[in-house]
C-alpha positions as CSV (number, residue, x, y, z in Angstrom):
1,X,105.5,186.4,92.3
2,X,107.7,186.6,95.3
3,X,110.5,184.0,95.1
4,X,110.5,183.0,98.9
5,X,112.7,180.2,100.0
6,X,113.4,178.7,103.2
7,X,117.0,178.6,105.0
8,X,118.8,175.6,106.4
9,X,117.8,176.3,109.8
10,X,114.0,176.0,109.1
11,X,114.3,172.5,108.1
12,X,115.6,171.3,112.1
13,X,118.9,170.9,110.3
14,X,121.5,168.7,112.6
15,X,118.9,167.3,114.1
16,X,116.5,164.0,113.4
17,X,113.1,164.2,111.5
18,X,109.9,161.9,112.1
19,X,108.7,160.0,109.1
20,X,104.9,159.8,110.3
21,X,104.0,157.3,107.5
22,X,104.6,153.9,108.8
23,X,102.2,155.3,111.9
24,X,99.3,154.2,109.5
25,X,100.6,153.3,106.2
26,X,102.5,149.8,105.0
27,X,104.6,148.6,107.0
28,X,102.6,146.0,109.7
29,X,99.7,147.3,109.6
30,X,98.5,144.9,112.8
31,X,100.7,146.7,114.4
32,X,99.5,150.0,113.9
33,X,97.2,151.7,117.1
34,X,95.9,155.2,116.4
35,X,96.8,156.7,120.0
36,X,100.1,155.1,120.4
37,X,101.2,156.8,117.3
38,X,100.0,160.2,118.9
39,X,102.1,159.3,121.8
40,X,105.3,158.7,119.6
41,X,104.6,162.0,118.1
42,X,104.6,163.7,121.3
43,X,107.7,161.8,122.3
44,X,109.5,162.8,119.4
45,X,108.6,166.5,120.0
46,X,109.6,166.5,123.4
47,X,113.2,164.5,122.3
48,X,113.9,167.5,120.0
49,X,112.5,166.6,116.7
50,X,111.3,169.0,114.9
51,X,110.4,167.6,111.4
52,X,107.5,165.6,111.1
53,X,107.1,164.0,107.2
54,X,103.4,162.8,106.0
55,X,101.5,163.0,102.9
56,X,98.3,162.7,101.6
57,X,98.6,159.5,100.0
58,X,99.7,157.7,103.4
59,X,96.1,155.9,104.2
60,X,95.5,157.4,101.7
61,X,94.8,160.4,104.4
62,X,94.6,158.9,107.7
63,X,98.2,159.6,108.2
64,X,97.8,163.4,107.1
65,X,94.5,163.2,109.9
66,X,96.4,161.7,112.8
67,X,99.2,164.0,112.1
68,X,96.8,166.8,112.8
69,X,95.6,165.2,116.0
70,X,98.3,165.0,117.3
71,X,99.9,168.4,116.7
72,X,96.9,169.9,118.4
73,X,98.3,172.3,120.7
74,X,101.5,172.1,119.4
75,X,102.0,173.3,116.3
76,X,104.6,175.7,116.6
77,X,107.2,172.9,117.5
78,X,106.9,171.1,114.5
79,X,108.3,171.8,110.9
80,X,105.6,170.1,109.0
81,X,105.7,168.4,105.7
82,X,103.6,166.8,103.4
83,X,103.1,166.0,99.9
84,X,101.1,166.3,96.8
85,X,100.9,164.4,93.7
86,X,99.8,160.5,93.7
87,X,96.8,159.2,94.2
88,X,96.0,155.9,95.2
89,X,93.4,153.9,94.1
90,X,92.5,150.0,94.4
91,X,95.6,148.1,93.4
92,X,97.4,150.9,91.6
93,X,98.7,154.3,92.2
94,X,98.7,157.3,90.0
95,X,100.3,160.8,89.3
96,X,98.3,164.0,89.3
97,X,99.8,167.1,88.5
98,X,97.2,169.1,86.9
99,X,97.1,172.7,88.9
100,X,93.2,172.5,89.9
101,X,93.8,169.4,91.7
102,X,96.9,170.6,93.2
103,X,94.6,173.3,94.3
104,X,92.1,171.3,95.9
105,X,94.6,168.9,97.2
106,X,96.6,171.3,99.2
107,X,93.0,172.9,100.9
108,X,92.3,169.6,102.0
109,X,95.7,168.9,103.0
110,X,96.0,171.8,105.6
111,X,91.9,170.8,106.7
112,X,93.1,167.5,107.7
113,X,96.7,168.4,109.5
114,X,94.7,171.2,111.5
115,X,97.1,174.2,110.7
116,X,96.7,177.3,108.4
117,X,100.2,177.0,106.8
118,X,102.5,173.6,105.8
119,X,106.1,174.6,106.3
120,X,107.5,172.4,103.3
121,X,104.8,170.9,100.1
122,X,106.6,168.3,98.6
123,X,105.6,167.0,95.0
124,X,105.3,163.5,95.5
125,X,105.7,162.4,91.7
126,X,105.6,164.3,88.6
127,X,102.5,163.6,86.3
128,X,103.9,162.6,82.7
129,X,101.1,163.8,81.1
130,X,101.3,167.3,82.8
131,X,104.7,169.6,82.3
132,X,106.6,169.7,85.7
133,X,107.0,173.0,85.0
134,X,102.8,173.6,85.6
135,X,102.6,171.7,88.5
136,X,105.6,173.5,90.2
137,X,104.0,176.8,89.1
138,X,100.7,176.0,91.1
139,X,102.3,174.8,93.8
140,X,104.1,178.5,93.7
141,X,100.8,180.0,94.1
142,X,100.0,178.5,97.2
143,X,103.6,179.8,98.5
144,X,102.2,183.4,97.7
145,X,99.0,183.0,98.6
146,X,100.3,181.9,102.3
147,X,99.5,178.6,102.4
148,X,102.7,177.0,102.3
149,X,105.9,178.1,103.0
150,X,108.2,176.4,100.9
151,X,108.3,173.6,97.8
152,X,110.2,170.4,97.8
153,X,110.5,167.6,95.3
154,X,110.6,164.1,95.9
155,X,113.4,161.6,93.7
156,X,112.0,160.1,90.9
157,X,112.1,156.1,91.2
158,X,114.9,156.0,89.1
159,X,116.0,152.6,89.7
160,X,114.6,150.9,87.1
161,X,114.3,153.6,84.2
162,X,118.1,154.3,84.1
163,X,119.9,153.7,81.1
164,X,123.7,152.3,80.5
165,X,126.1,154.8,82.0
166,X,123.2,157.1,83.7
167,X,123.8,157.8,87.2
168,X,120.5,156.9,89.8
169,X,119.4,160.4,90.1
170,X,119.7,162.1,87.1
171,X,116.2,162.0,86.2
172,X,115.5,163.7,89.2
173,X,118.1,166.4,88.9
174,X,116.7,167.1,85.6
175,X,113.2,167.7,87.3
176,X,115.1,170.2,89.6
177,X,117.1,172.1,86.6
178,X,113.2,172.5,85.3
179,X,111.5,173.5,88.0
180,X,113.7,175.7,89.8
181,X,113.5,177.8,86.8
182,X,109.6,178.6,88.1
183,X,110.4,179.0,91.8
184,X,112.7,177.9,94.1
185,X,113.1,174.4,95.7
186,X,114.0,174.6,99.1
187,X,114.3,171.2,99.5
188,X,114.4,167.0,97.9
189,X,113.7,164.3,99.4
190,X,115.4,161.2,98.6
191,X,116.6,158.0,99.7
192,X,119.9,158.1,101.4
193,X,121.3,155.3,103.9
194,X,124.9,153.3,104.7
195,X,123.2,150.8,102.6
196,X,121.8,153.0,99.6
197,X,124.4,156.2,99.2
198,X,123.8,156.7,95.8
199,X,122.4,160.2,96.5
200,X,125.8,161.2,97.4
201,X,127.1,160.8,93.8
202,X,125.5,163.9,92.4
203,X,121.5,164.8,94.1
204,X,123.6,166.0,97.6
205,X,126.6,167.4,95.6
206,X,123.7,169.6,93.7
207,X,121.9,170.2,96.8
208,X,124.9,171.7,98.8
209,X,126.0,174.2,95.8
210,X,122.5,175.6,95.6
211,X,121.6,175.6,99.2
212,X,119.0,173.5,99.3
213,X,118.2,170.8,102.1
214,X,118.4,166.4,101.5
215,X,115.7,165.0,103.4
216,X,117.1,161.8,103.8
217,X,114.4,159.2,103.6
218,X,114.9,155.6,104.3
219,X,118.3,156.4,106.4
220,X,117.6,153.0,108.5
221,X,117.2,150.7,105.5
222,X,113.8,149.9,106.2
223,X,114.2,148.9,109.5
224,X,117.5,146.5,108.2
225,X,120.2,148.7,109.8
226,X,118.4,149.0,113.3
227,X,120.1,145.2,113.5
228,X,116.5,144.1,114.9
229,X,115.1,142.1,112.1
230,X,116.3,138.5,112.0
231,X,116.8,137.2,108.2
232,X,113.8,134.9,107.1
233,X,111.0,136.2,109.9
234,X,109.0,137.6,107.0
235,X,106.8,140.2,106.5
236,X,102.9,140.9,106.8
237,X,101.2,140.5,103.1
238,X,100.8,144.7,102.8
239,X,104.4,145.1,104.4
240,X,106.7,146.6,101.1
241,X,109.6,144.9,102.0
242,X,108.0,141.2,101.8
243,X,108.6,142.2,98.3
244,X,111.8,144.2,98.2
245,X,114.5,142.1,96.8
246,X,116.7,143.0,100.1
247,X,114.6,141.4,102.1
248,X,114.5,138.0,101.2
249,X,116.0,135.7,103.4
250,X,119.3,134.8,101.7
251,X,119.8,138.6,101.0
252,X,119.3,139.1,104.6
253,X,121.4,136.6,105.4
254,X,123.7,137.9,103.1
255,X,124.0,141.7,104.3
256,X,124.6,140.6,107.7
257,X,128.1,142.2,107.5
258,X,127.1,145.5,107.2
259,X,124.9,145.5,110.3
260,X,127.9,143.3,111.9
261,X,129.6,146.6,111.1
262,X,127.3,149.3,112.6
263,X,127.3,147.2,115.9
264,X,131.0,147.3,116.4
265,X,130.7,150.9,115.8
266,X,127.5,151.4,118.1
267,X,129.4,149.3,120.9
268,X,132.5,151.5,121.1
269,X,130.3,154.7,121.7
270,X,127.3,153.4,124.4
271,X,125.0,153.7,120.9
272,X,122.6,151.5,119.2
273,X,123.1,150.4,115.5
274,X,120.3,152.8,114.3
275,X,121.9,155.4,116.0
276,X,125.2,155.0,114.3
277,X,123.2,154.5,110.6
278,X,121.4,158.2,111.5
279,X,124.8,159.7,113.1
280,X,126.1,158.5,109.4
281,X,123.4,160.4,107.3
282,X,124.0,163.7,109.5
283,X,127.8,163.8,109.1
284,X,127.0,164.1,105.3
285,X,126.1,167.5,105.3
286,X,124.5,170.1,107.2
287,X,121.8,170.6,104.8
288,X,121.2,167.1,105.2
289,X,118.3,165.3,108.0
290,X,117.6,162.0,108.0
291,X,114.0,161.3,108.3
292,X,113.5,157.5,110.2
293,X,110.0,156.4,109.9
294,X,108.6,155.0,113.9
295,X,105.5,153.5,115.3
296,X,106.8,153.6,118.8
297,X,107.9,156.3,121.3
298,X,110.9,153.8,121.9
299,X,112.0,154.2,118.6
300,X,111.4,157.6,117.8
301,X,113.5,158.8,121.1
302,X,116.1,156.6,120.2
303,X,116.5,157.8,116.9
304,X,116.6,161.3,118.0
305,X,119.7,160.9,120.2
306,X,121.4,160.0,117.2
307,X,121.9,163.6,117.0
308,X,124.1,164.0,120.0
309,X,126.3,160.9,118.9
310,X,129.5,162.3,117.2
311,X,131.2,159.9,114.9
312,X,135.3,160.4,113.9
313,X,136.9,159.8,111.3
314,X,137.8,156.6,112.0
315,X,134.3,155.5,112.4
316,X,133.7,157.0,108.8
317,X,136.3,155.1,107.5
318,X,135.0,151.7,109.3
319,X,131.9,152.4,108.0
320,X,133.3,153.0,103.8
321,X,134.9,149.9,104.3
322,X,131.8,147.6,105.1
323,X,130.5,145.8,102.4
324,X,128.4,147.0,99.6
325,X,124.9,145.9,100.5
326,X,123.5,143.6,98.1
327,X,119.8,142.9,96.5
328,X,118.1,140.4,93.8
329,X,119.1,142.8,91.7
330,X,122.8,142.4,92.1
């Protein structure tokens, strides 16, 4: 099997991705309007994104479907992505790795974004019951049989499975020592942010030496670093982050500082706090792209100008001094 990867410059490096998911997925759904979302894509596009970031289980597939829509006609300007491995069900989500599914999954991933070939298939979650090394290797078919261009991985959740002394992403890394051993990864995707760096400890360290590309998902904090969401305004009932212990009131309250921070920052340069956050996650690397989720053309410009705002090293420094955000969990 031809062991085809993809270079930096294929993933839109230095510039800012879409996440498509919070277009029709979590995240206020009342909020949520079918054609707006097609005219936030476009508005990306024509603000010089070029990675747009779904997967199947978003809906579950109504995001992959309105994805589609709205690349029709405009394909070629987007570096797609999407992702294979969970399915959700009533109340619960599941893994799936077995290769037939994978298979099937894939075919009716590319029916519903419209295209012939997905430029990046990302495996969502391993299945525990099903060796990585399987999954990855019919995901390596699809490469040759030129339906997808290149593989990613997704990091484990490894918040709450690590052990005394464990760093948060050796679980995943582990995955990645495994599979690349099939066929090559080309990318990860992983949460990386001013207010969750952990991924710089060793995930973006083994990235860089091996050439492969961080998708940095979640580089906004959820919406927290924008500086836009007021501490105690809660959430809608299906909104994640009415139950993510950094967003209850008093830990709102309490991370204040670090948006404080962003603002002083953003104020010296003409920028917006978001656009600071983003400018951040882009001066990591350049194999790193942050991927901002946006339901609104607003947003999704204004994240993609964070690309042309150049932060020195005395905004770094500012920005290593804030606080360390805090959580229930702290």
């Amino acid at each position: 099997m031809e062991r085809r990867t993809i270079g930096a410059a294929a993933l839109a490096v230095g510039h800012v991705g879409l996440g498509c998911m919070p277009m029709s997925w979590a995240y206020s759904s009342s909020q949520q309007r079918g054609d707006r979302s097609v005219r936030t894509v476009h508005a990306a596009l024509d603000a010089g994104v070029r990675l747009l970031d779904t997967a199947d289980m978003y809906g579950p597939f109504t995001n992959e479907l309105l994805v589609g829509r709205a690349l029709k006609g405009r394909r070629s300007e987007a570096f797609l992505s999407t992702k294979c491995g969970l399915l959700v069900g009533d109340q619960h989500i599941v893994a799936n790795g077995r290769p037939g599914y994978v298979r099937r999954a894939c075919d009716a991933s590319l029916r519903r974004l419209q295209t012939d070939v997905i430029d990046l298939y990302q495996l969502h979650r391993a299945d525990p019951e099903v060796p990585v090394e399987e999954t990855w290797g019919a995901m390596a078919e699809l490469v040759a049989a030129g339906k997808v261009r290149a593989l990613g991985l997704c990091a484990v959740g490894a918040r709450a499975s690590r052990g005394p002394g464990a760093r948060m992403h050796d679980g995943t890394i582990r995955q990645l020592e495994r599979v690349q051993q099939v066929f090559p990864v080309s990318a990860v995707e992983a949460e990386l942010s001013v207010w969750s760096p952990e991924a710089l400890d060793a995930l973006l360290p083994w990235c860089a030496a091996r050439g492969v590309g961080l998708l940095a998902a979640m580089p906004l904090g959820n919406g927290y670093l924008t500086g836009t969401l007021t501490p105690g305004q809660g959430f809608e009932p299906d909104d994640p982050r009415a139950r993510h212990p950094r967003f209850t009131a008093e830990m709102m309250a309490a991370n204040q500082p670090v948006v404080a921070g962003l603002r002083r920052i953003a104020e010296r340069h003409g920028a917006t706090p978001a656009q600071v956050a983003l400018a951040w996650v882009l001066r990591q690397g350049p194999h790193v792209v942050p991927v901002p989720g946006a339901k609104r053309e607003r947003w999704a410009v204004e994240n993609a100008g964070a690309a042309r705002l150049e932060l020195d090293d005395a905004d770094l420094a500012e920005i290593a001094g804030l606080p360390r955000a805090r959580g229930s969990w702290d």
